[in-house]
PDB file of N, CA, C and O in Angstrom:
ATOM      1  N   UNK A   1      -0.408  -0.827 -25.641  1.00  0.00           N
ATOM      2  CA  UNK A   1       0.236  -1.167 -24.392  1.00  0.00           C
ATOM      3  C   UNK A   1      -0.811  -1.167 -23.274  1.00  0.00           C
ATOM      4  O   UNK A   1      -1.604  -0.226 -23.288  1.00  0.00           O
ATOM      5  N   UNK A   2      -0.919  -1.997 -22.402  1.00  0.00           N
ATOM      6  CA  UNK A   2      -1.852  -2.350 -20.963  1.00  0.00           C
ATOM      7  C   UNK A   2      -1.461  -1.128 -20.101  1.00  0.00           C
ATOM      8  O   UNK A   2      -0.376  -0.698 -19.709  1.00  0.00           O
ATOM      9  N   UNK A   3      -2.584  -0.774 -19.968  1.00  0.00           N
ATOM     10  CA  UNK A   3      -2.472   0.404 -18.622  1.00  0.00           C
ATOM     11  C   UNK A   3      -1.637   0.237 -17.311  1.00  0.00           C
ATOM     12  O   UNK A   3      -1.645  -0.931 -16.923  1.00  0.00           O
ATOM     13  N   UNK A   4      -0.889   1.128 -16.495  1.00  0.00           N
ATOM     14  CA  UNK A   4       0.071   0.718 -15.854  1.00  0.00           C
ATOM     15  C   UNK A   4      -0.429   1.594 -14.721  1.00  0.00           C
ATOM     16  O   UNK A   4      -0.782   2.685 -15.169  1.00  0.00           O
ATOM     17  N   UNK A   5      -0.541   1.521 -13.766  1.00  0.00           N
ATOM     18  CA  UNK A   5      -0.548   2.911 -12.770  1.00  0.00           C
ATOM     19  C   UNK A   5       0.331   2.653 -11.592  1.00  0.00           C
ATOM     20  O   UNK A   5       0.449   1.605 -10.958  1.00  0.00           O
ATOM     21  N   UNK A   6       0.971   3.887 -11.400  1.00  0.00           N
ATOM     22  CA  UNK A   6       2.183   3.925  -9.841  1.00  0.00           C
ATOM     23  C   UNK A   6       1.173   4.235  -8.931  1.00  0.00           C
ATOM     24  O   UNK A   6       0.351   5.143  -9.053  1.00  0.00           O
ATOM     25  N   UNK A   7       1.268   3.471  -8.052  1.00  0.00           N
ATOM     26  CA  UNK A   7       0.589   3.579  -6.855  1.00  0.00           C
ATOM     27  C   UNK A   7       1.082   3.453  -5.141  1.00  0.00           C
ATOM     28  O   UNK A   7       1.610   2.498  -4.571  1.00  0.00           O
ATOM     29  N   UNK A   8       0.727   4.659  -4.657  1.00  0.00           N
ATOM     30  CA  UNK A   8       1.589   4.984  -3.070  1.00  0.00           C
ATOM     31  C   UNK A   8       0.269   4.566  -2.170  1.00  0.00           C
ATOM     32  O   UNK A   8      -0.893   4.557  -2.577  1.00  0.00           O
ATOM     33  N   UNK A   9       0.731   4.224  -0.849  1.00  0.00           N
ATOM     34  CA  UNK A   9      -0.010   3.739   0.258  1.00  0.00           C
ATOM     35  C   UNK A   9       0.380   5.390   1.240  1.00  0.00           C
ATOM     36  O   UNK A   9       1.411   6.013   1.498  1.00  0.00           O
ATOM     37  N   UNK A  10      -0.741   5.522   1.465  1.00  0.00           N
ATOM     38  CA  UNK A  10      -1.156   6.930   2.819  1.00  0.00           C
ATOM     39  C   UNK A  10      -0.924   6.576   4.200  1.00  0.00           C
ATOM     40  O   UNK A  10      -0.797   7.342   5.155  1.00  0.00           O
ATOM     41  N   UNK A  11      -0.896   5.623   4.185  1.00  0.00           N
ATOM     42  CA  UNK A  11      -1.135   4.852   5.763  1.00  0.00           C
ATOM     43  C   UNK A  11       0.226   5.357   6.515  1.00  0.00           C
ATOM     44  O   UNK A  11       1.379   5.205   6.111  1.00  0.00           O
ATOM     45  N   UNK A  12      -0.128   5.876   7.488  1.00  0.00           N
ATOM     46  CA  UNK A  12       1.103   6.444   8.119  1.00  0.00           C
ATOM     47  C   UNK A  12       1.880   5.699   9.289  1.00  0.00           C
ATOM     48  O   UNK A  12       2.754   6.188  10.005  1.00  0.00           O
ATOM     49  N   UNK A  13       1.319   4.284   9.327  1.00  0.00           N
ATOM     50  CA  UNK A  13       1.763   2.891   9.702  1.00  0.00           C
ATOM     51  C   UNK A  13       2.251   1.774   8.358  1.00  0.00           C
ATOM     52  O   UNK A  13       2.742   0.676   8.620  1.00  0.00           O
ATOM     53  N   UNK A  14       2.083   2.133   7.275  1.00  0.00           N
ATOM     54  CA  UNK A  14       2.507   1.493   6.390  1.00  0.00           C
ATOM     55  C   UNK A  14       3.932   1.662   5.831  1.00  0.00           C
ATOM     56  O   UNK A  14       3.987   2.764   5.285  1.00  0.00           O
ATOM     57  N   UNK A  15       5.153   0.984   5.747  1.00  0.00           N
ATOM     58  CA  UNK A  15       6.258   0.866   5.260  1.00  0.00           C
ATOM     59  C   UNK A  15       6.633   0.519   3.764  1.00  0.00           C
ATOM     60  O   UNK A  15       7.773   0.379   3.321  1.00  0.00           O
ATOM     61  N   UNK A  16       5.381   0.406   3.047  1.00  0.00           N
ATOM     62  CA  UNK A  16       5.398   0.714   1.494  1.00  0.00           C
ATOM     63  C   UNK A  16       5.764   2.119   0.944  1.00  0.00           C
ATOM     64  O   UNK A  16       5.472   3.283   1.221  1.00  0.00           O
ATOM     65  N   UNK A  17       6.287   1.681   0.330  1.00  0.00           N
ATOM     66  CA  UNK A  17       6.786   3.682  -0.497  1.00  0.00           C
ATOM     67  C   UNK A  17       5.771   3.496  -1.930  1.00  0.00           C
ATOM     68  O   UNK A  17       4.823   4.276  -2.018  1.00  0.00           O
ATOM     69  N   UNK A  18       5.946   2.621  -2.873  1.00  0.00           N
ATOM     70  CA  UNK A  18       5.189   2.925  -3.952  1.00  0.00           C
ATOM     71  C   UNK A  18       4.996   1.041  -4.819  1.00  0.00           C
ATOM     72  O   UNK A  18       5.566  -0.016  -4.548  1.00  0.00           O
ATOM     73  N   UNK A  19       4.275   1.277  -5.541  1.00  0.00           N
ATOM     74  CA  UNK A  19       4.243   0.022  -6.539  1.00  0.00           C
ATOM     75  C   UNK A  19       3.662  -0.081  -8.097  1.00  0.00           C
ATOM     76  O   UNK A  19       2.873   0.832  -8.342  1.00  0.00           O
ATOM     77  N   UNK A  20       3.812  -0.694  -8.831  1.00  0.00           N
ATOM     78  CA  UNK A  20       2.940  -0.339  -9.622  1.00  0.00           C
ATOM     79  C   UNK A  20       2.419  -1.788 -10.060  1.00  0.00           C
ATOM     80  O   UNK A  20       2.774  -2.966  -9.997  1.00  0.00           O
ATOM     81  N   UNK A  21       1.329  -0.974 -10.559  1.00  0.00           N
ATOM     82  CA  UNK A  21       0.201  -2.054 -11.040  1.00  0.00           C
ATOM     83  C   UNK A  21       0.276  -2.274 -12.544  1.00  0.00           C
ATOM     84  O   UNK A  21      -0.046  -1.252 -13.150  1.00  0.00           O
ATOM     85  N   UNK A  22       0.681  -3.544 -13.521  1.00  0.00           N
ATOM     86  CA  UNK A  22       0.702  -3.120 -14.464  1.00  0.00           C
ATOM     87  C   UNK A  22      -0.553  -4.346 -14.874  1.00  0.00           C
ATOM     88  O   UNK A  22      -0.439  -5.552 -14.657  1.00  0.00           O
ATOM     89  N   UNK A  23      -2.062  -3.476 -15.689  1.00  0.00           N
ATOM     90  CA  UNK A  23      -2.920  -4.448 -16.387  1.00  0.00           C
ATOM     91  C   UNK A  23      -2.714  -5.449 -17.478  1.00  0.00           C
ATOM     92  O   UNK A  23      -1.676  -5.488 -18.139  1.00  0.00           O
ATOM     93  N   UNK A  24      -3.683  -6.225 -17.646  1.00  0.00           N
ATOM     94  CA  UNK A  24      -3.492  -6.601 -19.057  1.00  0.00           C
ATOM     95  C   UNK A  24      -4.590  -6.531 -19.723  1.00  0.00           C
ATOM     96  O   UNK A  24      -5.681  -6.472 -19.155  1.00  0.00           O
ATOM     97  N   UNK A  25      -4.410  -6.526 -21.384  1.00  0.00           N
ATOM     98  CA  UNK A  25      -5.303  -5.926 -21.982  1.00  0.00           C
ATOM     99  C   UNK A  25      -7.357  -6.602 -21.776  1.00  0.00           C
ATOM    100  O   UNK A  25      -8.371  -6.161 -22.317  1.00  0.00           O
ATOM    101  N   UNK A  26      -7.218  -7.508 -21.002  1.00  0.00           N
ATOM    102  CA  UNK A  26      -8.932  -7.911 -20.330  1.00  0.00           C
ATOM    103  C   UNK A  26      -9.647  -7.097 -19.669  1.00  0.00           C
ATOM    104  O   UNK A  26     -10.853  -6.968 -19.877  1.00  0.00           O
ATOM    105  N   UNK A  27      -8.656  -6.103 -18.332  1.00  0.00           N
ATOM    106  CA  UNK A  27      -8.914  -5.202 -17.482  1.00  0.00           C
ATOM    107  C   UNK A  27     -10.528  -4.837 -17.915  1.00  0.00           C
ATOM    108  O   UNK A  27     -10.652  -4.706 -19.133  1.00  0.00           O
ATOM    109  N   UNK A  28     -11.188  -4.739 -17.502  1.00  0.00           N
ATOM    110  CA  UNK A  28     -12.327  -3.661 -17.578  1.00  0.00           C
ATOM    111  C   UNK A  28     -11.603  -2.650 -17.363  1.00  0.00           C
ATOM    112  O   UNK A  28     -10.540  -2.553 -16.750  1.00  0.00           O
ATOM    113  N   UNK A  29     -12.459  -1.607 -18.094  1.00  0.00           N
ATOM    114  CA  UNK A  29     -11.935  -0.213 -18.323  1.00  0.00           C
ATOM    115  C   UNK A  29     -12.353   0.860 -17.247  1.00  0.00           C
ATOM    116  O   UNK A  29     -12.134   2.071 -17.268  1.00  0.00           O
ATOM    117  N   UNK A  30     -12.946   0.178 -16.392  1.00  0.00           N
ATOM    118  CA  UNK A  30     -13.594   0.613 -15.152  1.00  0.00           C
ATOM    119  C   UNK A  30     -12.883   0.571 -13.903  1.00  0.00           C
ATOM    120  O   UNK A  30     -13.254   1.159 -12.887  1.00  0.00           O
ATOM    121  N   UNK A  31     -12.052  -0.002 -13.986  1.00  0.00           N
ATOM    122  CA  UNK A  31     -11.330  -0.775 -12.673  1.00  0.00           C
ATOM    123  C   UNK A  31      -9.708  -0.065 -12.709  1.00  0.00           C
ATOM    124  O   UNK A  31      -8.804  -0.099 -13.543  1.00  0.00           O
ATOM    125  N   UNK A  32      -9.908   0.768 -10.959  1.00  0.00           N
ATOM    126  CA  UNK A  32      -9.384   1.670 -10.932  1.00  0.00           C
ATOM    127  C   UNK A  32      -8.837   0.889  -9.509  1.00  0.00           C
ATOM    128  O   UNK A  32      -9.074  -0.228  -9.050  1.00  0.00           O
ATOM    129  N   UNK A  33      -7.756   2.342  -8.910  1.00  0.00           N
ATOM    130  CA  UNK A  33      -7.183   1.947  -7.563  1.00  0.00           C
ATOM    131  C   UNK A  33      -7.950   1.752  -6.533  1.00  0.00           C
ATOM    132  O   UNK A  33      -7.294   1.614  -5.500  1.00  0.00           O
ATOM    133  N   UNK A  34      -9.048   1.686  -6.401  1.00  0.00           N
ATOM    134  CA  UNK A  34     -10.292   1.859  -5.137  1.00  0.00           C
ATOM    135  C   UNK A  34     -10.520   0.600  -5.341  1.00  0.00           C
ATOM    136  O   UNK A  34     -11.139   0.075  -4.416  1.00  0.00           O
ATOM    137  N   UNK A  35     -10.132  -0.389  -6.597  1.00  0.00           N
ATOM    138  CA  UNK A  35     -10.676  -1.917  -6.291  1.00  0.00           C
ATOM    139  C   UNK A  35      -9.481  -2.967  -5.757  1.00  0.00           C
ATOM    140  O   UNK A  35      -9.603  -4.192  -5.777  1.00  0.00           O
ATOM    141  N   UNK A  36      -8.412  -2.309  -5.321  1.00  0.00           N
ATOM    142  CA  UNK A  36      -7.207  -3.215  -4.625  1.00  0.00           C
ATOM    143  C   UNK A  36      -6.930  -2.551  -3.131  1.00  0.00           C
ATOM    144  O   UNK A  36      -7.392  -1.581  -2.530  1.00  0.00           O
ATOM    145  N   UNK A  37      -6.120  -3.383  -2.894  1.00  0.00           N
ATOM    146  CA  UNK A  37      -5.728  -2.992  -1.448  1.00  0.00           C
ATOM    147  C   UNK A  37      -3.698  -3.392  -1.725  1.00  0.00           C
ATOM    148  O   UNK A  37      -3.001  -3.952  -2.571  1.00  0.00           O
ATOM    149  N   UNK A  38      -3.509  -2.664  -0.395  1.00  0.00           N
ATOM    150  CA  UNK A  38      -2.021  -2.234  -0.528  1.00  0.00           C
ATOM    151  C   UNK A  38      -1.573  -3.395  -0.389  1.00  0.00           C
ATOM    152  O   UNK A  38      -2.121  -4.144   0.420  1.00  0.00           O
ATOM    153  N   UNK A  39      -0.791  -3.700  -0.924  1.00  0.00           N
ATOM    154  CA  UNK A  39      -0.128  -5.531  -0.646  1.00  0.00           C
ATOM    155  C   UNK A  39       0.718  -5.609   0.697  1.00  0.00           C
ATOM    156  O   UNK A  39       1.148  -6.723   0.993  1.00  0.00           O
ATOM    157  N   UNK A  40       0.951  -4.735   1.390  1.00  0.00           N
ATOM    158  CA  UNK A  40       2.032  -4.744   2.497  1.00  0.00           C
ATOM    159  C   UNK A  40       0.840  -4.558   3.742  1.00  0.00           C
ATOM    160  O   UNK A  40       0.808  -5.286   4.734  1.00  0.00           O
ATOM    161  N   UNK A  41       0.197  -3.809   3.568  1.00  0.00           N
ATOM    162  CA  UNK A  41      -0.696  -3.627   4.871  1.00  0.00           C
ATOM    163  C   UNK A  41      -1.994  -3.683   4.793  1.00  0.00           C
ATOM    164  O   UNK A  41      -2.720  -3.361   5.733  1.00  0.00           O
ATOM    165  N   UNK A  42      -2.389  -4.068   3.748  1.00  0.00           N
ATOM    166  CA  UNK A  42      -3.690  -4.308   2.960  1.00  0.00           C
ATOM    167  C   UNK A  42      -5.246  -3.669   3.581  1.00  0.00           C
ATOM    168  O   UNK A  42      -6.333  -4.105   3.960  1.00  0.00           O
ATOM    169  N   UNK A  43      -4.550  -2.372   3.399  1.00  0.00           N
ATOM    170  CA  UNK A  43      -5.833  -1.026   3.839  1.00  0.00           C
ATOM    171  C   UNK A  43      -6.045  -0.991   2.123  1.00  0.00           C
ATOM    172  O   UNK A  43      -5.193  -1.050   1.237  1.00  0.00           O
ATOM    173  N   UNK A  44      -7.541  -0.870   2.038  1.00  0.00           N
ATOM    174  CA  UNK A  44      -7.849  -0.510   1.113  1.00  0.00           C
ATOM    175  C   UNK A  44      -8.033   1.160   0.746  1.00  0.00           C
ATOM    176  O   UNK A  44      -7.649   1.744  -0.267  1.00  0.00           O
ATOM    177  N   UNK A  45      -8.795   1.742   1.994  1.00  0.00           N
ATOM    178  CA  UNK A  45      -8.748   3.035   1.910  1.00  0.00           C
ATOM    179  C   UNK A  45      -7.544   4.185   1.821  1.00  0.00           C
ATOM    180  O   UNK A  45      -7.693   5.388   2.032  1.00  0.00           O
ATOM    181  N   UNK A  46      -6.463   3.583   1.499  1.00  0.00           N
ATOM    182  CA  UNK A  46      -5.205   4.682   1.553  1.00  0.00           C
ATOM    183  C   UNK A  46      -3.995   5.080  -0.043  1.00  0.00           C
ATOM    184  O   UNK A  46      -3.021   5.747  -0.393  1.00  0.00           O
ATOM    185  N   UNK A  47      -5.157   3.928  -0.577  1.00  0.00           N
ATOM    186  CA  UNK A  47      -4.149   3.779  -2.109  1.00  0.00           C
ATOM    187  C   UNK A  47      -4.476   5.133  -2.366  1.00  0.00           C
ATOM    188  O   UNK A  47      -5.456   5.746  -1.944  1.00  0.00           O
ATOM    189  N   UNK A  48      -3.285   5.670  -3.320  1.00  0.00           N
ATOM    190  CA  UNK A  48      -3.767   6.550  -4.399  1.00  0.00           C
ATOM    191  C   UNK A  48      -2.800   6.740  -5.390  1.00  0.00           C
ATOM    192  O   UNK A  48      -1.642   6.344  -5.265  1.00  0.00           O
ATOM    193  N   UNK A  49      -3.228   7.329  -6.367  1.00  0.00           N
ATOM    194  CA  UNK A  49      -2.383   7.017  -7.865  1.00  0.00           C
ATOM    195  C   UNK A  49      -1.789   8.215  -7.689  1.00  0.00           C
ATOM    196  O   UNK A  49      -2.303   9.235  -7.231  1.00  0.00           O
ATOM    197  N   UNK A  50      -0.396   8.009  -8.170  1.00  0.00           N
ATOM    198  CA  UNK A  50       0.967   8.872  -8.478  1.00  0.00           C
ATOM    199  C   UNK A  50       0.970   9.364  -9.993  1.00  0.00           C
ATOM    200  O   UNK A  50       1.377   8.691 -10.940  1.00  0.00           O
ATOM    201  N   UNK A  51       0.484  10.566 -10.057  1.00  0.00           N
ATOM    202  CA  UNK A  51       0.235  11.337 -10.912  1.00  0.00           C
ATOM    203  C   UNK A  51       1.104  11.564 -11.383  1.00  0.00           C
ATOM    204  O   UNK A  51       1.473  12.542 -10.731  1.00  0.00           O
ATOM    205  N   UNK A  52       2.254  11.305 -12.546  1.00  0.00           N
ATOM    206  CA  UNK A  52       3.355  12.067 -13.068  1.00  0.00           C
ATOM    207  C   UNK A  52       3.182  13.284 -13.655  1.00  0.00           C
ATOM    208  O   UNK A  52       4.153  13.904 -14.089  1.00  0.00           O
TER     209      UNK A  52
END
């Protein structure tokens, strides 16, 4: 199964609650939340992964 990660925006001007990212199996195995930006307010610096 392709790696999936839930991901929340910090931005305390941002009206996103959460999203997830789901890969497919090409992904580099390297490529983490620090290489996207939030789709609603598109800060890059505020992603971070929702740890279950």
């Amino acid at each position: 199964m392709p790696a999936t990660l839930e991901v929340k925006c910090t931005s305390s001007e941002c009206e996103l609650d959460m999203f997830e990212m789901h890969y497919t199996y090409d992904m580099p195995d390297d490529v983490g939340v620090e290489d996207f930006a939030c789709p609603y307010c598109r800060e890059t610096e505020t992603l971070e992964v929702i740890e279950l």
